[in-house]
Each structure stands twice: as structure tokens, then as C-alpha cells.
N, C-alpha and C positions, 0 to 999 in steps of 0.2 A: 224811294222815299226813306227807308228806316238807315240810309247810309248817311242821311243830314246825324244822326242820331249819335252818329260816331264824335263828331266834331263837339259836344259838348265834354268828352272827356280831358279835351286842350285847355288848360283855363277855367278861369271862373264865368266867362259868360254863357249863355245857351243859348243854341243855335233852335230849338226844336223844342218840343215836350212830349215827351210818351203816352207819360199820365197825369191823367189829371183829374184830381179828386174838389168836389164839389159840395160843401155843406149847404146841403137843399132848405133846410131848417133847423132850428135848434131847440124847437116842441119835442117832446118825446113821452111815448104811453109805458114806456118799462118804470122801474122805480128802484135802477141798482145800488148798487152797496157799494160800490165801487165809484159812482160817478154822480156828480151833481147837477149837469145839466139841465137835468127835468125839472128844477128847483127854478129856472130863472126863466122870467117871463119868454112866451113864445114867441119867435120872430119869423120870417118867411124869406126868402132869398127874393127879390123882384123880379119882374117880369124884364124891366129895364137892362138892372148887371147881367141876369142872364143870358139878353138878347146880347151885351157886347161882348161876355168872355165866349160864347157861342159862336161869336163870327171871327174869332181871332183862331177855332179848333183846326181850320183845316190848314192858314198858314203857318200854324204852329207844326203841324204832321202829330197831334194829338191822335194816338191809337187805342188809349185805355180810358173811359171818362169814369170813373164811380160817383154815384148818387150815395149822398151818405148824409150826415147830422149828427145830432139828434136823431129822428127816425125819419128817411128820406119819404116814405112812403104815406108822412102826414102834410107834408106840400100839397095843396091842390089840384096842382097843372103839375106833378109830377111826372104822369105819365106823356105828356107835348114835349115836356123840357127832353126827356129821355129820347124822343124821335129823334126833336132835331138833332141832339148831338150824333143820332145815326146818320141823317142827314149829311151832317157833317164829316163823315167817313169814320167815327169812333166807333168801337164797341165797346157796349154800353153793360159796367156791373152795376148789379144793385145790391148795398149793401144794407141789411137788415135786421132787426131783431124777429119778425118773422110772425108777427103777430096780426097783419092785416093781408096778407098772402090768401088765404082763402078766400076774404072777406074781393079782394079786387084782382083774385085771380087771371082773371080776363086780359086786366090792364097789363099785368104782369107777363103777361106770354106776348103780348102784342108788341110790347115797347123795350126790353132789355135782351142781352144776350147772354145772360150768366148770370144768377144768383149768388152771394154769399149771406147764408144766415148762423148769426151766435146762437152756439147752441152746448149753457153752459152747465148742462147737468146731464144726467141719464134716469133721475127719477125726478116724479115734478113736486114732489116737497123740497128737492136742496134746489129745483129750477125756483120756487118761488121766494124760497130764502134768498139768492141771490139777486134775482132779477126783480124781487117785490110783486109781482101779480102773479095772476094764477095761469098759466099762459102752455105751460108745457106741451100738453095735448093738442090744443091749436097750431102753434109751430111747427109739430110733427104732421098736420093734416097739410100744413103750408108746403113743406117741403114735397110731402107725397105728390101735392098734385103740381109742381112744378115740374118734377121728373116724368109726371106721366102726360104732361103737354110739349118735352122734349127739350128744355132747355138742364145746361147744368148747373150742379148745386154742390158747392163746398159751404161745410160746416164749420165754424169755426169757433173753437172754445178757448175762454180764455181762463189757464191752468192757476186756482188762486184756493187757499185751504178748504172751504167747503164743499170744494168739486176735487181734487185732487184726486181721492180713494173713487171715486165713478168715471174714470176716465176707461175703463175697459168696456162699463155701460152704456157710454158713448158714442164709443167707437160700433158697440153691437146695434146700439140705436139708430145709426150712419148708414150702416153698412142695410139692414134692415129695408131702409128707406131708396137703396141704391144709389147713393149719393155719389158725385165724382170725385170728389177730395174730400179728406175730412184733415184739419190742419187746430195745431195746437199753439199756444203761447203763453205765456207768462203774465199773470197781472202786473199792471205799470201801477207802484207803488211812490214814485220817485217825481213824477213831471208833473211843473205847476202850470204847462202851458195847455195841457192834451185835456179834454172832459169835463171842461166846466171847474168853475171855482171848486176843489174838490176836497182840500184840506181847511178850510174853516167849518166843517163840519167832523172831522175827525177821520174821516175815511183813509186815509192814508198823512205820510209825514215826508214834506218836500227833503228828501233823500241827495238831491243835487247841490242843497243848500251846506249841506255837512261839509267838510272836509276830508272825513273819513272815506272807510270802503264802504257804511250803510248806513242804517238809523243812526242816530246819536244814540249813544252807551246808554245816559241815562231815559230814554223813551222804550228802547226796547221797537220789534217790528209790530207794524202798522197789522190792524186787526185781519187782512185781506190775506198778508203775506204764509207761507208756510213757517212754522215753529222750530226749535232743534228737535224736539220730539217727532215731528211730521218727514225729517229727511228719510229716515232709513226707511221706514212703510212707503214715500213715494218713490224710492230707488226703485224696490220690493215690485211695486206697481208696474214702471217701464220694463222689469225684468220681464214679467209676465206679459204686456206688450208685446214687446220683442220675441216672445218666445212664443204665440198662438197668433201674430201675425205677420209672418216673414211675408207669406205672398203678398200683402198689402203696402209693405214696404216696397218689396221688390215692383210692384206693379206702379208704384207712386198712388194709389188710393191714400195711402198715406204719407201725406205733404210733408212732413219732418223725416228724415231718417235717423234711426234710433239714437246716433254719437249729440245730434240737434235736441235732441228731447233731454238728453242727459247733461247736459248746458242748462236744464232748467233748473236741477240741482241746485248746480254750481252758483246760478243767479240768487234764489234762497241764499244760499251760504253769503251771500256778499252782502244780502240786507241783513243778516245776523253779525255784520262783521266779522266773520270766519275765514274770510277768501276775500279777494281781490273778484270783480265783476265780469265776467266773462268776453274775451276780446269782441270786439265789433266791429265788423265791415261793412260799408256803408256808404251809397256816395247819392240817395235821394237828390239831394236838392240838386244835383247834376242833371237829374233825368224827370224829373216830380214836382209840382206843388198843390196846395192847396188853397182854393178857395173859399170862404167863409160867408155867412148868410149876407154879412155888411160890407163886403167883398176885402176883409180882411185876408193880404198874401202872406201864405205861409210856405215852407217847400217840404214840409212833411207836419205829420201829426204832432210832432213832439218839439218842433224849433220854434223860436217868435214868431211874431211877424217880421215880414221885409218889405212893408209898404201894403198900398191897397190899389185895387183895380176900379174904379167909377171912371165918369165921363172923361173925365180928362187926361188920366193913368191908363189907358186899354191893359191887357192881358202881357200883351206881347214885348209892353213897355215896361211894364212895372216888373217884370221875369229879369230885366237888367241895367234896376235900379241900381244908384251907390250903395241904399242896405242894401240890396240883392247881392250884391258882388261882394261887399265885408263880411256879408255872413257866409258866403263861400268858403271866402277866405278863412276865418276864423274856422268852418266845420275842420278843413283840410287840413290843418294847423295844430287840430288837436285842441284849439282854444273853446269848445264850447263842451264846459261839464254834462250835457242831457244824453250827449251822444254816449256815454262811461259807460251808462246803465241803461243804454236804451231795449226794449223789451221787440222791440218792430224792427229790426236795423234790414236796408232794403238794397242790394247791390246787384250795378246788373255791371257786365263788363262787355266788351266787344262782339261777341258773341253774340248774348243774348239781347244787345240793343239791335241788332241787325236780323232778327225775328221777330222782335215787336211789331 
């Protein structure tokens, strides 16, 4: 099966889909600083799109589905929708903020095969600064008891000034918990398309609109980003990283290896306009899309759409639409500015599609 998977590297059309990520809703109980989604009325993915992207899983040779949003785990038939896509031969992530994990534990053991929860502080005054509720302590119970009914849990934080200096508290908080990966990233300061309408509220400054290498001169970076002041104390930081966790590296506990981590630097420097933006490899929309609650298609988190999937567009049709192939084209091309500064860039090559 994972050998269909090779044949999308020829061209722009796909023969298959790996992964396939799914915006279960677009409700959400966090209240980030980063992200405006919770701001816009809530919608539910139907029972309908999701019965036909569902029956498109197994001719696709769909191996990775993620449940995501908004917060996937505020859908009500969440947990059915996650069978069948076992059903359908995928395994199933759940992606989370990590705040209703206790509360439907049960659901949670029974219906996915892997957790991923953001987990974007080490003390829970800068978790509530960031994320808006009060939530820290809950999350770490979430996590615990995920581990102790045997599925795994990667952490996932994403690396933005008010958490910067806590990221060794993190990593102890992770590690504490037993966690199987703990994985880091860059706040996406730049994309108008990823998290909800996010800069008509000031939260960041669409960075792809410039011309430049980052903010506009006269704006300065967006409140989220690191400062010049913040580079050398978070160098400071990954030294110490690197230096009290070789074996976490070495073991892959830790998802980045340290030269990845120091790419996050370099990406600061690019929204200060100091550097050019750290190169990107990347060939998602090759292997990836997304679905959206209104079954808006995307092929990653950070491109357009390329059409929609409803009654009449199945899954497997609308993957090699006319958009779907110009936007191919265009990624491949180098014609699409999101991908310059993208913060998620997701490559798999021959290899590792033939593992999937």
C-alpha cells in the first residue's frame, strides 16, 4: 500500500493521501493571544461531509487522520467520527489543547491512537497569559492519565516571547509526565490563512504581504514574536538545552535536534528584518490535506483553499482539482510567498512515504 505513496512525488497530481487532517470544529475553550478563532461563531463539521470524506479514507490508503479545529474534542460525535476513521484502516491523532482530556478520558483511550497536546508553558501564570484560562494543572492531569492508559503523548509547544525563557521548564514538565516526544515550534506570525481571522485584532502582522524579509520597518514585530533584546537570552537557553539534554536528543524524546531548534533564532531574525528567513523544505501538499468544518480543501495549514469537498466534489475528486494542480504547481515554483516563512514546513521523501 505505502508504495501508491511513491507515485505522488511524479507531478502535481496524487495518487493517495497519507495524511489527512480534519477540522472537526471551529468552537474552541482556550482564549490565545495568538489566535482568533474562538472569536467566531461555532460551527460543527456534519455528520453528512464526514460520512463522504470517510468513505473516500481507505481508497485514498489514508494512514494518518488528525482530529483538530478549533478544539477537536468539543464536537459531540467526536469520539464515532475517530472509530470509523479506524475503521477505515487510519490511525487516528488527536490533536489538543488538553483541557477536556480528564474530563472524557475514557472516550479518549477507546477511540485514538496517539495524542498530541500544546503544552505552551512550564508555569501556569505564563500558561494562562498565553492561552487565556486557567488550565495549566488540568492539562498536566490530562496528559498523565493518557500515559497511564497506554497511548502516546507528544507535547507540543509553540516557541513565541512569553514562553521562550520556560522552555527547559517544559521540557522537565514533559519529561516528568513521561511523555514520548516533546516537539517545539516557532509562533506563525506571518499567515493570513492558518487560525482564524487573526490580524484584525492586532495579534500579529500579515508578514507575507511585505516584500521584505519581515515586519514592515515602520510596524516593528508583531507582539507574539521575539525582540532583538530576547535573541541572545534565547540562544543562552537552547545552549543549556543542548547541554542537560544530549540523551533526549540522542534518544528522539526530543523531536528537534538542536541545529532545528537554532533555525528558530534565525526565523526571529527574519521578522526583525536582520536575516533572510530560514530555507524551507517542503512538499505537504504532495502527500497532505486539510479539511475544514464546511469541507473547505486545503493541503496544509498555511495555503488557500483548492476547492471543497461536499456532495458533489467527493474527497478524492476535489485532491485533483484544476486549483488543486495550479496550486501544486505554483508551491513547486517557488510562486507561493506563505511557504518563505513557513513555521510547519512538512517533508517526507521516498523513504519515509514507504513507512507511512
Amino acid at each position: 500500500m505505502a508504495v501508491r505513496h511513491l507515485f505522488n512525488l511524479f507531478g502535481d497530481r496524487v495518487r493517495s493521501l497519507p495524511i489527512l487532517v480534519l477540522y472537526l470544529t471551529d468552537g474552541c475553550n482556550s482564549r490565545c493571544v495568538t489566535c482568533d478563532i474562538w472569536r467566531s461563531p461555532r460551527r460543527n463539521m456534519s455528520s453528512d461531509l464526514f460520512a463522504a470524506v470517510a468513505a473516500d479514507c481507505k481508497t485514498l490508503g489514508v494512514r494518518w487522520a488528525v482530529l483538530s479545529g478549533g478544539e477537536a474534542m468539543q464536537h459531540p460525535e467526536w469520539p464515532a467520527l475517530a472509530q470509523r476513521l479506524r475503521a477505515e484502516g487510519a490511525r487516528v491523532l488527536l490533536l489538543t489543547n488538553g483541557l477536556l482530556i480528564k474530563k472524557q478520558i475514557a472516550e479518549v483511550l477507546a477511540s485514538v491512537d496517539e495524542v498530541i497536546v500544546s503544552l505552551d508553558a512550564g508555569t501556569a501564570p505564563t500558561y494562562q497569559a498565553i492561552r487565556g484560562v486557567d488550565g495549566f494543572d488540568l492539562v498536566l492531569e490530562g496528559i498523565a492519565l493518557v500515559r497511564a492508559g497506554g497511548l502516546p503523548v507528544t507535547t507540543r509547544t509553540t516557541v513565541q516571547r512569553a514562553n521562550y525563557r520556560e522552555l527547559p521548564a517544559i521540557i522537565a514538565a514533559a519529561k516528568a509526565l513521561d511523555v514520548s516526544s516533546i516537539s517545539f515550534l516557532t509562533v506563525d506570525v506571518s499567515n493570513p490563512f492558518a487560525f482564524g481571522p487573526r490580524f484584525s485584532g492586532g495579534a500579529g502582522l500579515p508578514l507575507v504581504a511585505s516584500s521584505g524579509l519581515g515586519a514592515p520597518a515602520e510596524h516593528g514585530p508583531p507582539a507574539s514574536a521575539l525582540e532583538r533584546a530576547d535573541l541572545e537570552i534565547f540562544a543562552a537557553v537552547l545552549d543549556q538545552i543542548e547541554r542537560d539534554h544530549a540523551e533526549d536528543f540522542a534518544s528522539g524524546r526530543l523531536a528537534e535536534p538542536p541545529a532545528k531548534l537554532r533555525r528558530m533564532v534565525n526565523y526571529f531574525r527574519a521578522v526583525l528584518n536582520e536575516a533572510p528567513f530560514p530555507p524551507v523544505r517542503c512538499n505537504a501538499p504532495h502527500h497532505s490535506a486539510v479539511v475544514e468544518v464546511d469541507g473547505t480543501l486545503r493541503p496544509c495549514y498555511f495555503l488557500p483553499s483548492m476547492g471543497r469537498v461536499n456532495g458533489r466534489m467527493p474527497l478524492a475528486q476535489a485532491l485533483n482539482s484544476d486549483a488543486a494542480l495550479a496550486l501544486r504547481r505554483a508551491y513547486r515554483a517557488g510562486e507561493r510567498p506563505e511557504c518563505t516563512c513557513c513555521v510547519c514546513p512538512l517533508y517526507k521523501g521516498p523513504r519515509a512515504l514507504l513507512t507511512l
